[in-house]
C-alpha positions in Angstrom: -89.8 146.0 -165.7 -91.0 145.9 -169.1 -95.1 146.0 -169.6 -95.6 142.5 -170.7 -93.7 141.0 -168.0 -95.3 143.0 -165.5 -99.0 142.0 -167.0 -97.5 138.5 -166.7 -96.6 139.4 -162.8 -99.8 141.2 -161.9 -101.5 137.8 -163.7 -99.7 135.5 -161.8 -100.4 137.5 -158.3 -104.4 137.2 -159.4 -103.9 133.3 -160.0 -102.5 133.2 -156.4 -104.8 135.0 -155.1 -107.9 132.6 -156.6 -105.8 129.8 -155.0 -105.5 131.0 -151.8 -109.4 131.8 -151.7 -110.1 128.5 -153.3 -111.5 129.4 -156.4 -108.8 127.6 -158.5 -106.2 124.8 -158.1 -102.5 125.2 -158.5 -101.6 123.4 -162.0 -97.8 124.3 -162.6 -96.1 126.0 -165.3 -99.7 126.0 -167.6 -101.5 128.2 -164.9 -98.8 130.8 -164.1 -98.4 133.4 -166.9 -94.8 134.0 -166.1 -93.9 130.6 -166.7 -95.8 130.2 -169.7 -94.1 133.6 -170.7 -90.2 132.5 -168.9 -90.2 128.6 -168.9 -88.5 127.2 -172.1 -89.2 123.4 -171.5 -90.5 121.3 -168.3 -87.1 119.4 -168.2 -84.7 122.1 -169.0 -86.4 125.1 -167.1 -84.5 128.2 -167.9 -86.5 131.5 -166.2 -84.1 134.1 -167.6 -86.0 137.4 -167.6 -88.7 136.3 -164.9 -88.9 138.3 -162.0 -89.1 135.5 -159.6 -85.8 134.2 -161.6 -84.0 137.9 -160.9 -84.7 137.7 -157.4 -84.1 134.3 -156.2 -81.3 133.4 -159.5 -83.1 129.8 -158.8 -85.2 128.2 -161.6 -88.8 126.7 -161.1 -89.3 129.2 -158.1 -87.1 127.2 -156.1 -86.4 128.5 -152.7 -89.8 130.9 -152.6 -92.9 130.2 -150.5 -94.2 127.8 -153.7 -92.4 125.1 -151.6 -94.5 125.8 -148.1 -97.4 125.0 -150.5 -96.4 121.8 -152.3 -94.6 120.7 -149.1 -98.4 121.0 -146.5 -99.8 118.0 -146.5 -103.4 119.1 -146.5 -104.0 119.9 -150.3 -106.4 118.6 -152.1 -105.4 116.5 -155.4 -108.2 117.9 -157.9 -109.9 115.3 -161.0 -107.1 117.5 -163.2 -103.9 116.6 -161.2 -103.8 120.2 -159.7 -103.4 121.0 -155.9 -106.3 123.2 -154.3 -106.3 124.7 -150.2 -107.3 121.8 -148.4 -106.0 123.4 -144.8 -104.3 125.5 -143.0 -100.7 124.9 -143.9 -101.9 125.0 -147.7 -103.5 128.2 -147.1 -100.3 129.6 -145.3 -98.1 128.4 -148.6 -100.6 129.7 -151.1 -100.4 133.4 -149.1 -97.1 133.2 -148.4 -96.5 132.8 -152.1 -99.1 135.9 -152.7 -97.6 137.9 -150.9 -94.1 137.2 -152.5 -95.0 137.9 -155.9 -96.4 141.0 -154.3 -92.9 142.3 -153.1 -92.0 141.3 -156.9 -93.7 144.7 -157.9 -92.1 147.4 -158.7 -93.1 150.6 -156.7 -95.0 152.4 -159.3 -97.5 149.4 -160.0 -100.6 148.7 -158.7 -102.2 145.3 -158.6 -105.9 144.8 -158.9 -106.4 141.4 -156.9 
């Protein structure tokens, strides 16, 4: 994995991480460094070269634990249109989803959360 896409990983596993403990709310591609790094529009998504991309050959992390998150129906909707841990299902997609990108890392990395 080159370095920048793995800052952009470890990034995105931190982001995770502050949703699942409720210091942040989800808000799509602008909060997730690997889409901001891999994303080439919002309507014509193309995630070549992003990890989650690699693994799952979906775009817009289709078909990873992202969807247990949006799909709870316990978020909260914040003033800025993002989704925060309202419950436990939220929680269980926002960790689910943490510990994904975590398997995303390649052996040799470590991962400050």
């Amino acid at each position: 994995m080159e370095p920048k896409t793995l800052r952009a990983l470890k990034s995105s596993i931190r982001y995770w991480n502050r949703i699942m403990n409720g210091q942040c709310s989800m808000t799509g591609i602008k909060g997730c460094a690997l889409c901001r790094m891999f994303r080439s529009s919002i309507r014509l998504p193309d995630c070549s070269g992003c990890p989650i991309y690699s693994f799952t050959t979906f775009a817009s992390c289709e078909s990873t634990p992202v969807d247990e998150f949006f799909h709870s129906h316990d978020y909260i909707i914040t003033i800025d249109g993002g989704k925060k841990v309202g419950g436990p299902d939220s929680l269980a997609g926002a960790m689910a989803e943490l510990f994904f990108l975590l398997t995303l890392l390649p052996d040799d990395a470590k991962c400050p959360i």
